[in-house]
SEKOLBA-685838 format. One line per 5 residues: their letters; for each residue x negated, y negated, z negated of C-alpha. Coordinates in nm, 2 decimals, decimal comma. Last residue first. Layout:
// SEKOLBA-685838
a	X/Y/Z ~ ...
// end
This chain:
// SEKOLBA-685838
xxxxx	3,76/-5,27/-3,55 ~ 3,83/-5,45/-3,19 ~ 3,74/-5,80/-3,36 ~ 3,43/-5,64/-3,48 ~ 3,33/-5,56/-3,15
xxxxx	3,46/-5,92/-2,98 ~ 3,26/-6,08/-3,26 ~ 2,90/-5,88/-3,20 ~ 2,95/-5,91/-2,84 ~ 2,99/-6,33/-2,84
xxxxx	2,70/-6,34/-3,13 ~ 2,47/-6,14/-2,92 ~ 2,52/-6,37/-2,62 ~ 2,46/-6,68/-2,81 ~ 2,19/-6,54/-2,94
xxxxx	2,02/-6,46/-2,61 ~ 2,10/-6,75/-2,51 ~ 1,93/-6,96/-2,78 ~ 1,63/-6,77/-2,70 ~ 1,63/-6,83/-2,35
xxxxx	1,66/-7,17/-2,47 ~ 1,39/-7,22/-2,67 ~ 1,19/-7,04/-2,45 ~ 1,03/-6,68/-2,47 ~ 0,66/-6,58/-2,54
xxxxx	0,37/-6,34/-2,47 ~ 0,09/-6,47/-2,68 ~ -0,22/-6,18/-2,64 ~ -0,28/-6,06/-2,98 ~ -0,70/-6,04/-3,02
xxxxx	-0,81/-5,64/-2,97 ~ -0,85/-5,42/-3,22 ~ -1,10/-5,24/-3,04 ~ -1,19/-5,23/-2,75 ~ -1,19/-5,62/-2,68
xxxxx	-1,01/-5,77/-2,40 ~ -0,80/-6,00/-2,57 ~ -1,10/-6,14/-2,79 ~ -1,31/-6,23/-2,46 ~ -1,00/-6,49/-2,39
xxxxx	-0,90/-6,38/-2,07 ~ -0,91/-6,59/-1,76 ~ -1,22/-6,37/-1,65 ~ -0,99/-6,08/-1,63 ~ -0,75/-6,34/-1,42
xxxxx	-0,97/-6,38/-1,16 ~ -1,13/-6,00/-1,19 ~ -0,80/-5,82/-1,16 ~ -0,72/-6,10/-0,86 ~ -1,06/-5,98/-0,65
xxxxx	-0,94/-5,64/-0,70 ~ -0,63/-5,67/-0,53 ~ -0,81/-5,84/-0,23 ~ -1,08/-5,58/-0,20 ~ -0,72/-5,38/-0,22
xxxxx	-0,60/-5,54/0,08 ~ -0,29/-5,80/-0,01 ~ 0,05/-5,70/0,01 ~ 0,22/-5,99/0,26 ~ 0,63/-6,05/0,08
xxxxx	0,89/-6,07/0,30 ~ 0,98/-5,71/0,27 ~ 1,36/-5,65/0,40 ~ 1,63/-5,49/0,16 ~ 1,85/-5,73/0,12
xxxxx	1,53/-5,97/0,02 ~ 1,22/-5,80/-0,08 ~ 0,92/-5,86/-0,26 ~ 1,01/-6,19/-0,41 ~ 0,78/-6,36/-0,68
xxxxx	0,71/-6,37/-1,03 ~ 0,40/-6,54/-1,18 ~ 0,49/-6,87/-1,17 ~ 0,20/-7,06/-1,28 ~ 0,09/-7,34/-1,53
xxxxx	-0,22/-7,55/-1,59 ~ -0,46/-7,74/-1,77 ~ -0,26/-7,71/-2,10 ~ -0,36/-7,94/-2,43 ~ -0,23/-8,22/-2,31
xxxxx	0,12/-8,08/-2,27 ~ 0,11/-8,00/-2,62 ~ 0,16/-7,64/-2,76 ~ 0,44/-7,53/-3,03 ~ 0,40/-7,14/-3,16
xxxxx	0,68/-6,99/-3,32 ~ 0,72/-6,69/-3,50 ~ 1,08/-6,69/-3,65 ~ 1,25/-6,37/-3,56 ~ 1,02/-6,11/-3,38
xxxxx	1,18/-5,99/-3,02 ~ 1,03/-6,24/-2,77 ~ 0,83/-6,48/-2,98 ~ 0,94/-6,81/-2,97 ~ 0,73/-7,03/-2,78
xxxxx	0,82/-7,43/-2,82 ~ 0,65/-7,63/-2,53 ~ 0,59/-8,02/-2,51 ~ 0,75/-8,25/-2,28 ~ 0,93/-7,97/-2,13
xxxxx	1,09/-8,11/-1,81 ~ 0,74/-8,00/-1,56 ~ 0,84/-7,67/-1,67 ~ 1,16/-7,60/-1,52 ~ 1,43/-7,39/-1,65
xxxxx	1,68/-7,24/-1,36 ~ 1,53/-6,94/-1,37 ~ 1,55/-6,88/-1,80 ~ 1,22/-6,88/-1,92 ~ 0,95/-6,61/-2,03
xxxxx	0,63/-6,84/-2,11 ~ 0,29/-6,62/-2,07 ~ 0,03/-6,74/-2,33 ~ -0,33/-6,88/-2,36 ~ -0,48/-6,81/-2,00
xxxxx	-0,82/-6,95/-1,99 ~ -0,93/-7,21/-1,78 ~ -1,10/-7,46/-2,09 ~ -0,75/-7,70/-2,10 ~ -0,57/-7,40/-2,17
xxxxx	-0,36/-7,19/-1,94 ~ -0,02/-7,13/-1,94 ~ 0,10/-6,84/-1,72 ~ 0,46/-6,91/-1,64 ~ 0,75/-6,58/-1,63
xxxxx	1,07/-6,68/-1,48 ~ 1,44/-6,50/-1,57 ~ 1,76/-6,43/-1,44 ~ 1,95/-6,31/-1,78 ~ 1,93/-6,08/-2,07
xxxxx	1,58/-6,07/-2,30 ~ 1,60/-5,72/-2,45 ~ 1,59/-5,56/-2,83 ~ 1,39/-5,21/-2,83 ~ 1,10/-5,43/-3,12
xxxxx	1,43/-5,54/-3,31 ~ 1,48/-5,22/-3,39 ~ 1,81/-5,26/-3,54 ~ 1,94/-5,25/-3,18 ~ 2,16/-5,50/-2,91
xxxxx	2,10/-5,43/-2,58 ~ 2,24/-5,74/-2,39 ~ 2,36/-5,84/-2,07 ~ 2,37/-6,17/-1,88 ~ 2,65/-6,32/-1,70
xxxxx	2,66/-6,43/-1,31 ~ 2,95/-6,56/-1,17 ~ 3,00/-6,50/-0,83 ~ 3,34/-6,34/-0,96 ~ 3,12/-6,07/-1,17
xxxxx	2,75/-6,12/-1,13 ~ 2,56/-5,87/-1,38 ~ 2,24/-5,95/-1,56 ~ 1,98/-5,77/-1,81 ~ 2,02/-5,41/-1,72
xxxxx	1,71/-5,25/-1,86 ~ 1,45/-5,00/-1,69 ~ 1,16/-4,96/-1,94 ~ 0,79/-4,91/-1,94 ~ 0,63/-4,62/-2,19
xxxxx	0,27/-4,63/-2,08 ~ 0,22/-4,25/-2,13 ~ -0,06/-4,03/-2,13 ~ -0,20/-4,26/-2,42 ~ -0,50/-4,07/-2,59
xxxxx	-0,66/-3,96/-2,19 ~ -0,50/-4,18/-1,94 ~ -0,50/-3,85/-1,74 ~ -0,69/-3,98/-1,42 ~ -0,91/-4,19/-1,66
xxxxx	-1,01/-3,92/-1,95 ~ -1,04/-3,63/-1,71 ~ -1,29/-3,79/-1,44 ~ -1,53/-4,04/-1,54 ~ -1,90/-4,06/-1,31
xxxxx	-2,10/-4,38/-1,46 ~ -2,40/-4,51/-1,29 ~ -2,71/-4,61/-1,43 ~ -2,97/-4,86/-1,28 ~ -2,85/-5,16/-1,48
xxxxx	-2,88/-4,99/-1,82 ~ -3,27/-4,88/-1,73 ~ -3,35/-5,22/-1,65 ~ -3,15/-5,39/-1,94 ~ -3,37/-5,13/-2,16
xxxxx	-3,69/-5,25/-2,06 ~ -3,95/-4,96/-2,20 ~ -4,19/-4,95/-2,41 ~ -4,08/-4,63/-2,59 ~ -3,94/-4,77/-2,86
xxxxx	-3,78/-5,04/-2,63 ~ -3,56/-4,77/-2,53 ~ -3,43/-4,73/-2,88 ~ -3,19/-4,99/-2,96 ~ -3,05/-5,13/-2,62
xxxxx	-3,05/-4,75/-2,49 ~ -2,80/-4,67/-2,81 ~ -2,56/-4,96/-2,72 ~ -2,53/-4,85/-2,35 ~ -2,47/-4,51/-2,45
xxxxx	-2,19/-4,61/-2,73 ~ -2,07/-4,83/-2,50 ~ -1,98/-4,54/-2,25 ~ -1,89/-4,30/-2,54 ~ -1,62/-4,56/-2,67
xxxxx	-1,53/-4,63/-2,33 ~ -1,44/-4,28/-2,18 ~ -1,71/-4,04/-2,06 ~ -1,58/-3,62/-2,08 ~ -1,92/-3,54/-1,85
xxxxx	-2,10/-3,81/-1,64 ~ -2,40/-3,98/-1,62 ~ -2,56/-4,15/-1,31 ~ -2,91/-4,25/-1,31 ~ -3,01/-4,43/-1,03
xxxxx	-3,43/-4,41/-0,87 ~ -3,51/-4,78/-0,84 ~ -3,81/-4,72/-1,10 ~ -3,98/-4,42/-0,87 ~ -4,32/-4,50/-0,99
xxxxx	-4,40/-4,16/-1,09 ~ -4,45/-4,31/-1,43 ~ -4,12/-4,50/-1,43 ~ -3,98/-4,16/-1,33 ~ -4,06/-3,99/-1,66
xxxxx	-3,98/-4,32/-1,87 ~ -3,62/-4,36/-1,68 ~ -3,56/-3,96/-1,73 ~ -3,67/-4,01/-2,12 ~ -3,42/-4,32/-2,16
xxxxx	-3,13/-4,14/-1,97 ~ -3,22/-3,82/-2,20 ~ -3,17/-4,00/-2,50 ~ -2,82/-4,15/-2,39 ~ -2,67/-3,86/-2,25
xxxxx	-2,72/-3,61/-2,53 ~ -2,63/-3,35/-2,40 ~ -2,45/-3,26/-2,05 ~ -2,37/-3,45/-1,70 ~ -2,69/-3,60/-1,62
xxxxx	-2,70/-3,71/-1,22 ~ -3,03/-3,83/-1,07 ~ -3,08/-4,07/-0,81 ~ -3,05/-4,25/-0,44 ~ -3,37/-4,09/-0,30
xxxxx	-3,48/-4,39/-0,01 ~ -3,63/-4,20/0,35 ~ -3,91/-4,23/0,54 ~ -4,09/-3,88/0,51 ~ -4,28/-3,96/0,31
xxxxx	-4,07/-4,10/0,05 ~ -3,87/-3,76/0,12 ~ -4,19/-3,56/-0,01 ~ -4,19/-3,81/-0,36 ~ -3,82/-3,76/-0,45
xxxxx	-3,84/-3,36/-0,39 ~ -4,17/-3,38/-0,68 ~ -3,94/-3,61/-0,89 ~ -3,64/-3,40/-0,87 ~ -3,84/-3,10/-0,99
xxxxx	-3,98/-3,28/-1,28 ~ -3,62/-3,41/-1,40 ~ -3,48/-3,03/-1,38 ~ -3,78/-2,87/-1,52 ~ -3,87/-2,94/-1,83
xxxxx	-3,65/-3,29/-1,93 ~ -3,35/-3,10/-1,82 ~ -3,35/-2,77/-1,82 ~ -3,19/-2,50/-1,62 ~ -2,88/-2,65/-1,50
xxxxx	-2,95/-3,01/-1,62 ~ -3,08/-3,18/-1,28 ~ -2,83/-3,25/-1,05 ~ -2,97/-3,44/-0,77 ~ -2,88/-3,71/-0,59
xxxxx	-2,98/-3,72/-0,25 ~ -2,77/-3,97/-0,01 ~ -3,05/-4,02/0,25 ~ -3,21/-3,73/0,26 ~ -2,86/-3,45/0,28
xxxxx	-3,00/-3,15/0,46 ~ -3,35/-3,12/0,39 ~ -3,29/-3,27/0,00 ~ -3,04/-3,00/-0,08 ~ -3,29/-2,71/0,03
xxxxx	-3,53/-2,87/-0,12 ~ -3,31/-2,93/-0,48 ~ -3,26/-2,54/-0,46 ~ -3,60/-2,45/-0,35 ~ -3,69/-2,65/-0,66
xxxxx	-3,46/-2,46/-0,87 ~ -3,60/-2,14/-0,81 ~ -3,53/-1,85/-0,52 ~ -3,44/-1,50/-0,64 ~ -3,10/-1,44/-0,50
xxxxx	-2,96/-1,58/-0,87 ~ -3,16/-1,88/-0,88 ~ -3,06/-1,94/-0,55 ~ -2,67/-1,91/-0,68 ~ -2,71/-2,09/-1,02
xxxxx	-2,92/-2,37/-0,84 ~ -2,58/-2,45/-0,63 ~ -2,30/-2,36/-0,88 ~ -2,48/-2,61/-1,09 ~ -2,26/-2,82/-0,82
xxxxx	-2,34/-3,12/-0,60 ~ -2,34/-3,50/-0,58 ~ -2,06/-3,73/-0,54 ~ -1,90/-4,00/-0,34 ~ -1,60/-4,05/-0,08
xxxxx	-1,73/-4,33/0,11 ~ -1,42/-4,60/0,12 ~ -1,18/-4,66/0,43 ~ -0,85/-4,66/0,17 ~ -0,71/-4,41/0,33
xxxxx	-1,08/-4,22/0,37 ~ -1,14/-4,24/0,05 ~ -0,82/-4,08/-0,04 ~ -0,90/-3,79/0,16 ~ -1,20/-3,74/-0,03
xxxxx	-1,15/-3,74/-0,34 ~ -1,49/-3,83/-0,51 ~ -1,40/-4,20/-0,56 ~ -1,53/-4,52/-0,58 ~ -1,55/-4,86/-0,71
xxxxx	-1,33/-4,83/-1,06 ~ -1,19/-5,16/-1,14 ~ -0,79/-5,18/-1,16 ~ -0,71/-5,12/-0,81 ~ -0,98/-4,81/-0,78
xxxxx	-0,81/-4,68/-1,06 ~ -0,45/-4,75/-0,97 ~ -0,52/-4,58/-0,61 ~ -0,68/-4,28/-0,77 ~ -0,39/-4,24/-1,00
xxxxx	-0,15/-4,23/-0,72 ~ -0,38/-3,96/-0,54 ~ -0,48/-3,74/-0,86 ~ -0,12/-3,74/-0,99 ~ -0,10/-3,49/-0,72
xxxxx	-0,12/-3,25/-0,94 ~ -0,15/-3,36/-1,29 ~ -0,54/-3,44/-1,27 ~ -0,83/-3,21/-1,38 ~ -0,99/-3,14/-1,05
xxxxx	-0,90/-3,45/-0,90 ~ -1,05/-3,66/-1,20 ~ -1,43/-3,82/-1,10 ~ -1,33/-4,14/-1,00 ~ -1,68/-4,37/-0,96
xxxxx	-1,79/-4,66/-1,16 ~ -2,07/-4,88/-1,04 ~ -2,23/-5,08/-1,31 ~ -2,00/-5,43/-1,42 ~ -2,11/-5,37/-1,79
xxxxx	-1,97/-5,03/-1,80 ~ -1,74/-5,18/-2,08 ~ -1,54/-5,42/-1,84 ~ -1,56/-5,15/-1,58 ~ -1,39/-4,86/-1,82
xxxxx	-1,17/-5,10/-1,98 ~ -1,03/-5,20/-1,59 ~ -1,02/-4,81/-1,52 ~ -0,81/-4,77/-1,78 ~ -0,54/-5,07/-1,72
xxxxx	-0,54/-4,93/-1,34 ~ -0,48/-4,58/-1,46 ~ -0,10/-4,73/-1,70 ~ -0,04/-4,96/-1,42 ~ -0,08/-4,65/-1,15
xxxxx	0,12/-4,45/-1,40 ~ 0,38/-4,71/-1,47 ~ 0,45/-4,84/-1,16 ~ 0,53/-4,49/-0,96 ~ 0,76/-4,30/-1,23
xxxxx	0,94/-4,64/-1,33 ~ 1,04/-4,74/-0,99 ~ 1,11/-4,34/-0,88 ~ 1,36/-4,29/-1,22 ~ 1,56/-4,61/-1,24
xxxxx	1,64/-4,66/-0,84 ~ 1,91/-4,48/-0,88 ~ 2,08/-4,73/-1,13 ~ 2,00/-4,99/-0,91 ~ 2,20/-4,82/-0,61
xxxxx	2,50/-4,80/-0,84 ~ 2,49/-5,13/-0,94 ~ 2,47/-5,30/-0,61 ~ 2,14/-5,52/-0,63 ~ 1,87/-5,72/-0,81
xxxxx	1,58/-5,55/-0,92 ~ 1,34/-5,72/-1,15 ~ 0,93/-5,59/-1,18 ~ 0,68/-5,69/-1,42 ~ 0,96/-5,86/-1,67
xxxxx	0,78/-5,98/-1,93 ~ 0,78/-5,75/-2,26 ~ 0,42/-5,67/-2,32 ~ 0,16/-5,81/-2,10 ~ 0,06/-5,82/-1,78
xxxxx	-0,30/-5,88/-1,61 ~ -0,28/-5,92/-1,27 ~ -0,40/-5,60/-0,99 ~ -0,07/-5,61/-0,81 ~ 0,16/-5,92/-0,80
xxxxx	0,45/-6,00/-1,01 ~ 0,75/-5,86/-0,87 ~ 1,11/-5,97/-0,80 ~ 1,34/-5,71/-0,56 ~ 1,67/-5,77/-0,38
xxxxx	1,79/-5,42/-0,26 ~ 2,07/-5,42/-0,05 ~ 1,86/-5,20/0,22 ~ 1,78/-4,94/-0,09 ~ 1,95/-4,60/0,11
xxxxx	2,25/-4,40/0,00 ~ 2,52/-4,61/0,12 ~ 2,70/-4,38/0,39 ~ 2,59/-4,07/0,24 ~ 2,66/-4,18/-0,09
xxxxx	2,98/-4,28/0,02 ~ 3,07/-3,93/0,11 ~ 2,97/-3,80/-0,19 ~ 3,16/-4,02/-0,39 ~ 3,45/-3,90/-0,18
xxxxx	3,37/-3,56/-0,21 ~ 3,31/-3,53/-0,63 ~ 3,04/-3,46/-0,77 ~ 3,04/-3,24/-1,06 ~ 3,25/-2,95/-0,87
xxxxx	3,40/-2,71/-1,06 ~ 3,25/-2,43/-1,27 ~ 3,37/-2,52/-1,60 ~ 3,07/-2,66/-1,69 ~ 3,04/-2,91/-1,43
xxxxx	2,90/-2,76/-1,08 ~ 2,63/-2,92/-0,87 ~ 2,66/-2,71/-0,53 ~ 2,79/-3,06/-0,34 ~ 2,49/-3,19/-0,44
xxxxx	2,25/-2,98/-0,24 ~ 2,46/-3,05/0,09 ~ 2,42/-3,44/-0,01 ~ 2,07/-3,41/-0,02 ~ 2,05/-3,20/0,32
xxxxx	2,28/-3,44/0,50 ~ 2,02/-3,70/0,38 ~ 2,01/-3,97/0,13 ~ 1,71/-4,26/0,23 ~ 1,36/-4,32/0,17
xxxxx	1,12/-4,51/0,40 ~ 1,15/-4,82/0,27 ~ 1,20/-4,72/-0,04 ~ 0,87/-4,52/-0,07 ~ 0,68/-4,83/0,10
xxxxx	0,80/-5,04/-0,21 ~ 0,68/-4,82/-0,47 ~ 0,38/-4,76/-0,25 ~ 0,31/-5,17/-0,27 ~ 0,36/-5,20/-0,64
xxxxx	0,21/-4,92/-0,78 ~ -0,01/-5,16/-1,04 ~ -0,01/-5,42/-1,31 ~ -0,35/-5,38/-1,50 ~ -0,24/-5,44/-1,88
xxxxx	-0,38/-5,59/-2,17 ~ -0,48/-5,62/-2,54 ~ -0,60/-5,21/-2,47 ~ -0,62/-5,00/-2,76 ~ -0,90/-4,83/-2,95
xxxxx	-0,99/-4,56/-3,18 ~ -0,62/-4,38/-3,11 ~ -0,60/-4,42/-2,71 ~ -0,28/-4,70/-2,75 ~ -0,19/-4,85/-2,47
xxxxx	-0,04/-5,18/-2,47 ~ 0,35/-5,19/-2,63 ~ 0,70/-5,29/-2,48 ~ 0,69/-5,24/-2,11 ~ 0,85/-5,39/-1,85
xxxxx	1,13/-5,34/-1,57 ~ 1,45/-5,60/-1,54 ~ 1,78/-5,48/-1,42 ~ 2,00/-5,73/-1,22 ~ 2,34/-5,62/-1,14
xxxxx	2,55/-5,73/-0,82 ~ 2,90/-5,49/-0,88 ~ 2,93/-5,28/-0,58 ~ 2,93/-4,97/-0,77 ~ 3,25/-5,08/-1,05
xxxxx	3,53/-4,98/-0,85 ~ 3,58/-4,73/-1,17 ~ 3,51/-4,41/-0,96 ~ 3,21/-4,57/-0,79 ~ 3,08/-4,66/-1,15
xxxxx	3,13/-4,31/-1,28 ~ 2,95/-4,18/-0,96 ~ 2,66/-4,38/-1,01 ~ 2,62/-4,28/-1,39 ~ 2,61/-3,92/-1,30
xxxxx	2,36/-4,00/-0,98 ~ 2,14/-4,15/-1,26 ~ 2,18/-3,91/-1,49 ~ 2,02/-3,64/-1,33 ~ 1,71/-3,81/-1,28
xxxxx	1,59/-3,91/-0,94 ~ 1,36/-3,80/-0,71 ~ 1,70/-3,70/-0,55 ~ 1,61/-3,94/-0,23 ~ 1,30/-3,84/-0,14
xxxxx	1,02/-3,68/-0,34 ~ 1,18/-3,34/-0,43 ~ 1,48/-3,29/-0,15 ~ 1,22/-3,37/0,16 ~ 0,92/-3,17/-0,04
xxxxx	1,17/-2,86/-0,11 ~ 1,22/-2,87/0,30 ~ 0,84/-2,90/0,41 ~ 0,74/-2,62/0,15 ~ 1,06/-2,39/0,33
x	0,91/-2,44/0,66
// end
């Protein structure tokens, strides 16, 4: 009972920060919680991993975002809990008529919400998600949108490297055991969104009606070995019980000496018997050489369909590193080294569930928009870094693309702009002064909206697609790409851009707060 009660105040409600309440009651206290105000969510830099980075984004966490504020709301319980929050001179930090408003409002059914769709590639500083509602609620709101877009947006971008490297193979998610908690479930959903074909978690498999996949443990051929049996009677033993989805694990003892030779001699008594092996799994040394010597031994035993699936600390570097490595010497030993590449599978668990090298993707919550009087007027953080300065206002994002398909930048305009007025375009680059880029008209094929509504007071009118659908729009517009962009390493500069007159707003904005500051001096 008590597990059910901390999980009703931990991911409801109060899975919030601090601050966010603290704000909310200043602005209830100041008449200032009804306020309409727009806050716009993106993020500022790719991920980083150290010997590469990522030229673009995976857009994720979407639809549970949006399921967890449909089904979340204040209870007695929170407010109970709140009530005990004491300032530091022991009285009360929230106060009982805030509290009883937050009781009474406490919910996101005034929530107006602007998304671009799951499984697109995003880029730096477009808005990926914009709320629009009563100030205080936005405010709360902060903490639980940014938690659940940017880690499935940060495991989706992964998982899309992984694929793109893997040469299209099957990738399966290895991470449960090595996950933050149940980070493992979210982070499954944003992997499998952004490329990765299967899982070994089970119960997420079954959410998403996926096979759960994986093989079995050294613990297996330890433990026979142990009670006196060998490491055939181990892979037997495995092979009676599971024939149709054998794979066997074969670097316990020794690889190439006995765990590949053993596999082949179970492979050949379930042929037959009537039934297909499925493969081998390598998950220590030298992963590379021993794929080309297992793909030699079982070419001669005439068991060429047999997979290979490699595992053990893989990330992209190591995955191309393989692929690059069987190219070069597997014809040395007369063999085809695009038929040995296409039969392997690659198992990754730590490095994608923990976004191993960038544990972080770093997106932001910013107000960009209040409406005072039905009036609305945009909002501005001003910063010597230009890099932390924001784009106020209601905005649009367009994807250009180029006259050969490919998407060539993403304009950031003003809503009210419209595209088919610009006779040609000016791109100004969102925070860096004086980069400019002018395209033609006849040099674009194309333009699209890439934001749309979610939710309006509260209510989805939006139709989330399946993930097969999902997927199916990572590899559209992964394909739209410039190959450049999605390079590991040092990968081409995406153009993310803002209008001429977004631009000019923004300055005129700055230049109306700079003055009335210094004019209060």
């Amino acid at each position: 009972m008590l597990k059910k009660f901390n999980q009703k105040i931990t991911e409801g409600f109060l899975f919030t920060d601090q601050y966010q309440l603290s704000m909310a009651q200043l602005f209830y206290k100041n008449g200032l919680h009804d306020i309409t105000a727009q806050f716009d969510h993106f993020f500022r830099k790719y991920p980083d991993y150290g010997s590469h980075k990522a030229g673009y984004c995976i857009y994720a966490g979407l639809e549970w975002l949006v399921d967890w504020m449909q089904n979340t709301r204040i209870t007695k319980q929170d407010v109970s809990f709140l009530k005990k929050h004491k300032n530091a001179k022991g009285k009360n930090l929230f106060q009982d008529d805030f509290l009883k408003w937050l009781l009474k409002n406490g919910n996101f059914d005034s929530v107006n919400l602007k998304a671009i769709s799951e499984g697109r590639a995003v880029h730096p500083y477009e808005p990926l998600t914009v709320v629009t509602a009563p100030l205080a609620i936005a405010q709360i709101l902060e903490t639980p949108l940014l938690n659940q877009l940017n880690y499935q947006t940060l495991i989706a971008t992964k998982a899309a490297r992984l694929k793109e490297i893997s040469r299209g193979n099957v990738v399966i998610e290895f991470g449960a055991r090595r996950a933050q908690d149940r980070g493992a479930i979210a982070g499954v959903r944003g992997a499998l969104i952004g490329g990765v074909d299967f899982t070994s978690n089970v119960g997420v498999s079954h959410l998403f009606k996926k096979s759960p996949k994986g093989t079995h443990a050294h613990s297996m051929v330890q433990l026979f070995l142990s009670l006196g049996y060998s490491e055939l009677d181990a892979f037997e033993a495995f092979a009676d019980l599971y024939p149709d989805d054998c794979i066997l694990l074969v670097d316990t003892i020794d690889t190439l000496k006995s765990g590949i030779p053993n596999a082949i001699k179970v492979f050949e008594k379930l042929i037959k018997k009537g039934h297909r092996p499925i493969g081998i799994r390598l998950d220590s040394g030298d992963l590379a050489f021993l794929s080309i010597k297992a793909a030699k031994m079982l070419k001669d035993a005439k068991l060429d369909d047999i997979k290979i699936v490699l595992s053990n600390e893989l990330h992209e570097l190591s995955i191309w590193q393989i692929i690059s490595q069987i190219v070069t010497e597997a014809p040395k030993d007369g063999l085809d080294s695009d038929k040995i590449i296409n039969r392997l599978i690659f198992g990754v668990g730590t490095n994608l569930i923990t976004s191993l090298g960038c544990p972080a993707l770093g997106g932001v919550y910013k107000l960009v928009s209040i409406q005072n009087k039905s009036i609305w007027n945009g909002t501005l953080k001003i910063s010597d870094n230009l890099e932390k300065s924001t784009l106020p206002g209601n905005k649009q994002i367009y994807r250009l693309y180029d006259n050969f398909g490919k998407a060539t930048a993403d304009l950031i305009c003003l809503a009210d702009e419209k595209l088919n007025s610009f006779k040609n375009f000016i791109l100004h680059h969102p925070v860096e002064k004086n980069i400019i880029r002018r395209i033609e008209k006849k040099e674009l094929s194309k333009s699209e909206p890439l934001l749309n509504y979610v939710l309006k007071e509260g209510k989805v009118c939006y139709h989330f697609p399946t993930l097969d659908r999902l997927r199916e729009v990572r590899n559209k517009d992964l394909e739209h790409l410039h190959e450049g962009v999605k390079r590991l390493i040092n990968p081409h500069q995406y153009h993310v851009s803002a209008s001429e007159k977004l631009i000019r707003y923004r300055q005129k904005l700055t230049e109306r707060i700079k003055g009335r500051y210094q004019s209060n001096q």
